[in-house]
N, CA, C and O atoms as a CHARMM CRD file, in Angstrom:
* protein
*
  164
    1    1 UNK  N      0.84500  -1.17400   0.00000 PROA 1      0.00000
    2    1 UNK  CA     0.00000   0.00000   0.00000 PROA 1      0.00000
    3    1 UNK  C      0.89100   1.23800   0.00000 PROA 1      0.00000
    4    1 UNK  O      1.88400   1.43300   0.70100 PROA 1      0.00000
    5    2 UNK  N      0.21500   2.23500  -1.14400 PROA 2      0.00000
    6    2 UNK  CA     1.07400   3.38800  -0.87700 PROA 2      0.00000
    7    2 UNK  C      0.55700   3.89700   0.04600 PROA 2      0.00000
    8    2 UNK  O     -0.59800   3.50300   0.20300 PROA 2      0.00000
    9    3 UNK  N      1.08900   5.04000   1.16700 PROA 3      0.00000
   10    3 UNK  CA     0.46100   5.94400   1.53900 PROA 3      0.00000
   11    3 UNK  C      1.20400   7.48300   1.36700 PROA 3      0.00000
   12    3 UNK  O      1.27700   8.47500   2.09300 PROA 3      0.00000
   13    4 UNK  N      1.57100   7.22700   0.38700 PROA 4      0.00000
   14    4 UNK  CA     2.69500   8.78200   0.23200 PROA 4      0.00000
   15    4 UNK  C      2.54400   9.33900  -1.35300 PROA 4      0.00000
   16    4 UNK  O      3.08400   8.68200  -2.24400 PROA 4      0.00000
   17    5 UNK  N      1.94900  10.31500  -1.61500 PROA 5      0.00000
   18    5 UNK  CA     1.78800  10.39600  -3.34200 PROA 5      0.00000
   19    5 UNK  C      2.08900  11.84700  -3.33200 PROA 5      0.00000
   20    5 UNK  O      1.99300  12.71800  -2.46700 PROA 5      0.00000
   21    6 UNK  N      2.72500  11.82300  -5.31700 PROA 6      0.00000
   22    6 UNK  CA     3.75800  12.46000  -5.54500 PROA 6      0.00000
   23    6 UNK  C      2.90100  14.26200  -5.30700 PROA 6      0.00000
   24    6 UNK  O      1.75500  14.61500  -5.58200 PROA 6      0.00000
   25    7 UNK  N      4.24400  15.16600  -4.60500 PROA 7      0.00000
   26    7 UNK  CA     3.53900  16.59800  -4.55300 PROA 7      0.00000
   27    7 UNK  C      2.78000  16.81800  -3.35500 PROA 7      0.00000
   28    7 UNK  O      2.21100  17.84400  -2.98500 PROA 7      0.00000
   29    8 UNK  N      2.89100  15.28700  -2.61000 PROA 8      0.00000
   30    8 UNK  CA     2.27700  15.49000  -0.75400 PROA 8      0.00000
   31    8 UNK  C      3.14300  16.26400  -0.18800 PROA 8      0.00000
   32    8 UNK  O      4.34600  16.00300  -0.22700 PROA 8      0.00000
   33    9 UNK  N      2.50600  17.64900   0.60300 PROA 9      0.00000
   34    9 UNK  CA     3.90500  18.03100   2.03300 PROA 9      0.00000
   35    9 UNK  C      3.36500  17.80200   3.02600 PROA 9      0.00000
   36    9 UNK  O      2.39200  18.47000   3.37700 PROA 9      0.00000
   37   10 UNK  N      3.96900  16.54800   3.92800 PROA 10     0.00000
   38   10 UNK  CA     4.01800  16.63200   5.26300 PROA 10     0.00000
   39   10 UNK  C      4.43500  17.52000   5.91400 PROA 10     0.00000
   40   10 UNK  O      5.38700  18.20600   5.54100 PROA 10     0.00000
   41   11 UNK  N      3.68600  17.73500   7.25400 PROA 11     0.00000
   42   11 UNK  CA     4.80500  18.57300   8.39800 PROA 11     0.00000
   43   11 UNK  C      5.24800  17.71000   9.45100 PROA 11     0.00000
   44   11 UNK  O      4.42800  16.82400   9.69200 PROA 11     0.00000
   45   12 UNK  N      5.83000  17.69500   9.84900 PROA 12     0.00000
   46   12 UNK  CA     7.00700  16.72300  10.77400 PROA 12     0.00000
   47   12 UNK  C      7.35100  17.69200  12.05800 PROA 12     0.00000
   48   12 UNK  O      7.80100  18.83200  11.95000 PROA 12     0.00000
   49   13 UNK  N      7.06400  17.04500  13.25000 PROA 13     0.00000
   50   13 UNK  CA     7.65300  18.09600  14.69200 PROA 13     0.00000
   51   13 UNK  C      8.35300  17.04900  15.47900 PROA 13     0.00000
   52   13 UNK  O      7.64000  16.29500  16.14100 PROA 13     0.00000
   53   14 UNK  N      9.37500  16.92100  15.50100 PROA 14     0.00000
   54   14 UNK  CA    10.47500  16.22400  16.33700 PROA 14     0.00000
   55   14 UNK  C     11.08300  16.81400  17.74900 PROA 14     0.00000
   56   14 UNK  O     11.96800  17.66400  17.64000 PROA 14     0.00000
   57   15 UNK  N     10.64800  16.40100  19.12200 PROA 15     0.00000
   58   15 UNK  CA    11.07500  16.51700  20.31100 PROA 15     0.00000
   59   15 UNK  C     11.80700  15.55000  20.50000 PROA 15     0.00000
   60   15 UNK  O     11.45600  14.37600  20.38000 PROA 15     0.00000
   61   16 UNK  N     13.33000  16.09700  20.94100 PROA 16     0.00000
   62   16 UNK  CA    14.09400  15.12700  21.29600 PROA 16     0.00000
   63   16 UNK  C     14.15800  15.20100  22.83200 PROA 16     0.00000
   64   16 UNK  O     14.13700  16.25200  23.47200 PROA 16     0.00000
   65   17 UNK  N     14.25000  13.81000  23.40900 PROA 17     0.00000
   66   17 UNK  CA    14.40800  13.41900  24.44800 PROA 17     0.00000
   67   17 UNK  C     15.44500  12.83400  25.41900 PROA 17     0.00000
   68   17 UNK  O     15.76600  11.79500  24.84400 PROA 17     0.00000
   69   18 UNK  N     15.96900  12.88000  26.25700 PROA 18     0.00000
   70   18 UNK  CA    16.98300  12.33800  26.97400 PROA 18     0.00000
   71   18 UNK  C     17.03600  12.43200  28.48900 PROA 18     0.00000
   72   18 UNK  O     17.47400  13.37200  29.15300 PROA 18     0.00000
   73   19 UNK  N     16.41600  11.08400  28.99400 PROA 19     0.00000
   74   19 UNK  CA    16.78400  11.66700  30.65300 PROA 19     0.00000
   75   19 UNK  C     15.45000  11.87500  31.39300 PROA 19     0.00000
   76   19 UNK  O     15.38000  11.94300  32.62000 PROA 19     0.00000
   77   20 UNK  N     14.18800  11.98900  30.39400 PROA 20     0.00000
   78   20 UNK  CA    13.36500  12.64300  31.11300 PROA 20     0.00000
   79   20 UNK  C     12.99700  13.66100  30.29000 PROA 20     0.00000
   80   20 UNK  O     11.89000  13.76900  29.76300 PROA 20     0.00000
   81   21 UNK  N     14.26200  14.69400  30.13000 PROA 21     0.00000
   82   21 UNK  CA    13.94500  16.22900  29.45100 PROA 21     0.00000
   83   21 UNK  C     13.85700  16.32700  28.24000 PROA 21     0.00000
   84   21 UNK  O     14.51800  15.93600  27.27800 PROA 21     0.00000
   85   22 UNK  N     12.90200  16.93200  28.40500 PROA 22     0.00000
   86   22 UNK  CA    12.47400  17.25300  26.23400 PROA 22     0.00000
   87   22 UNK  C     13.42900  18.62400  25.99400 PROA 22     0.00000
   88   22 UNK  O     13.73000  19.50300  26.80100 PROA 22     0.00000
   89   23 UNK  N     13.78200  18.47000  24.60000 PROA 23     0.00000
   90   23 UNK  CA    14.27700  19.40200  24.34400 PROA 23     0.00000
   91   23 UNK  C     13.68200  20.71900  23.12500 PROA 23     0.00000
   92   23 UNK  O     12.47600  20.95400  23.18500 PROA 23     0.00000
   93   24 UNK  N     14.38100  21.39600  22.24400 PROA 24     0.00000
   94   24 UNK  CA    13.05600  22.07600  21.77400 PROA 24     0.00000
   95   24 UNK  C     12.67700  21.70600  20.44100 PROA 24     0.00000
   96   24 UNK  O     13.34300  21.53600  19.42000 PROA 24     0.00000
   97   25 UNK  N     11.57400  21.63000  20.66300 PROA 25     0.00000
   98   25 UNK  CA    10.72100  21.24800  19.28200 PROA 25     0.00000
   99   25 UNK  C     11.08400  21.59700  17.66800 PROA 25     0.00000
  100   25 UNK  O     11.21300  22.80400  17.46000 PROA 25     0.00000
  101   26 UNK  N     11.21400  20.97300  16.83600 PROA 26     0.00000
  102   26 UNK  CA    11.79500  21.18800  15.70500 PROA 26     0.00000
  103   26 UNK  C     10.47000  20.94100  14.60000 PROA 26     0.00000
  104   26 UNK  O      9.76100  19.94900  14.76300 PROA 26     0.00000
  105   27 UNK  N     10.24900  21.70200  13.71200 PROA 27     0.00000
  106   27 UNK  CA     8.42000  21.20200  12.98900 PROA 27     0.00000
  107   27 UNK  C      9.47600  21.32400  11.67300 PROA 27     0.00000
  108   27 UNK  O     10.34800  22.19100  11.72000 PROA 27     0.00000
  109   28 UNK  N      9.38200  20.49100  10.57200 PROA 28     0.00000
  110   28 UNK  CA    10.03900  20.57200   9.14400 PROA 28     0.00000
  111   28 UNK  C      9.15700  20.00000   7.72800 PROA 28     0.00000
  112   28 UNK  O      9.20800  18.85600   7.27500 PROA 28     0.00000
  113   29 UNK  N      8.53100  20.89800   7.31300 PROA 29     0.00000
  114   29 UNK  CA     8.22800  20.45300   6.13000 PROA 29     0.00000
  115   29 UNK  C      8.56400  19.32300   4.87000 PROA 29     0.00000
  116   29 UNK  O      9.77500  19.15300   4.72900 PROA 29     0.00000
  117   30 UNK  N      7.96200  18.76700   4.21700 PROA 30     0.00000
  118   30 UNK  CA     8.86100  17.14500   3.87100 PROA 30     0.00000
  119   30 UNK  C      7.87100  17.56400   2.17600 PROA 30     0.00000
  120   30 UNK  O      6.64000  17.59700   2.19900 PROA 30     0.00000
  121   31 UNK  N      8.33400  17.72500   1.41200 PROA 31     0.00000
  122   31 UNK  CA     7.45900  17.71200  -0.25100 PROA 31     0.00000
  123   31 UNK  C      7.85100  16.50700  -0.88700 PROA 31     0.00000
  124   31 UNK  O      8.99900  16.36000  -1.30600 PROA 31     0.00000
  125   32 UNK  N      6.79200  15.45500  -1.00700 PROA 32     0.00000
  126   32 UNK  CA     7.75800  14.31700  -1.92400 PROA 32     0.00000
  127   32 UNK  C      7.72500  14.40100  -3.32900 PROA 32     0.00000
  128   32 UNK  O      6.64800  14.19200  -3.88800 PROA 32     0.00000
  129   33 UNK  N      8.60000  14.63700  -3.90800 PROA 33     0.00000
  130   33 UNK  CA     8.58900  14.75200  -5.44700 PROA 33     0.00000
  131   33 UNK  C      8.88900  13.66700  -6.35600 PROA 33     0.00000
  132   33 UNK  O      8.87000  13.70300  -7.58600 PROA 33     0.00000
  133   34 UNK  N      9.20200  12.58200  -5.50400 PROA 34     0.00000
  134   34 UNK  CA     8.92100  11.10300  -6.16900 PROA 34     0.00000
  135   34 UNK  C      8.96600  10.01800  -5.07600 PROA 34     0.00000
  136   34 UNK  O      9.94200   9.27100  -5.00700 PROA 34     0.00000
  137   35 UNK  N      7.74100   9.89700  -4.06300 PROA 35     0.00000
  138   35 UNK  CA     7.68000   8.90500  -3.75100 PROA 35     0.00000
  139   35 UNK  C      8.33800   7.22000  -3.81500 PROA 35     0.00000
  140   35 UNK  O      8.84500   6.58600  -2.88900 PROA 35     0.00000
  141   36 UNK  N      8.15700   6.86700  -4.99700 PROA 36     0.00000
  142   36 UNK  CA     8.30700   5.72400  -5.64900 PROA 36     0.00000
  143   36 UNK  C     10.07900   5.75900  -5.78000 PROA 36     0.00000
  144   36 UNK  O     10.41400   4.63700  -5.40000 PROA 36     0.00000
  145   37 UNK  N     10.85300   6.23900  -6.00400 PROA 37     0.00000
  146   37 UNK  CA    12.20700   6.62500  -6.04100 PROA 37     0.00000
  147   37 UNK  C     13.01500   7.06100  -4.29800 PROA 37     0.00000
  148   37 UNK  O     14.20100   7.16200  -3.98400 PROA 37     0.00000
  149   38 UNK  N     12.32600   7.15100  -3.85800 PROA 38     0.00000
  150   38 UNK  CA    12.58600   7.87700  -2.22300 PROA 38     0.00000
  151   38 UNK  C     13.09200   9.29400  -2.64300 PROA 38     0.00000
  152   38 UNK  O     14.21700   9.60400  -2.25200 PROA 38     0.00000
  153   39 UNK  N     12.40900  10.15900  -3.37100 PROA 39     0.00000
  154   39 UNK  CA    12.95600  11.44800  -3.50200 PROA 39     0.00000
  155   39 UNK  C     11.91800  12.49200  -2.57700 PROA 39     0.00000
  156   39 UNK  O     10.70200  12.49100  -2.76900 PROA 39     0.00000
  157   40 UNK  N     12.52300  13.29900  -1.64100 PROA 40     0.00000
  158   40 UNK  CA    11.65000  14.20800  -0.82600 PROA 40     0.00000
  159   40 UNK  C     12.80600  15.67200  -0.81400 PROA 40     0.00000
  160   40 UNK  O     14.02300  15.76300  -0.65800 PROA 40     0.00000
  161   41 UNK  N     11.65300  16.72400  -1.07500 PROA 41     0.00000
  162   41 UNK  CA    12.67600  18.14200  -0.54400 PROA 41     0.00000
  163   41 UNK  C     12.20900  18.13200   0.88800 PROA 41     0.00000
  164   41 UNK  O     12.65000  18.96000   1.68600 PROA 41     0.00000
């Protein structure tokens, strides 16, 4: 099953963790411009 088609932008927010403590939030846009190839800006 796909679930990723070509010209989708995800947004992505990554908290990293260690210890307990979060650190600060990172949000990054993801455009896939060929899925099928693993190509993403």
């Amino acid at each position: 099953m796909n679930l990723v088609r070509e010209g989708e932008t995800w947004t992505v927010t990554v908290t990293p963790s260690s210890g307990g403590l979060d650190g600060p939030a990172i949000t990054a846009k993801v455009r896939f411009l060929d899925p099928k190839a693993g190509i993403a800006q």
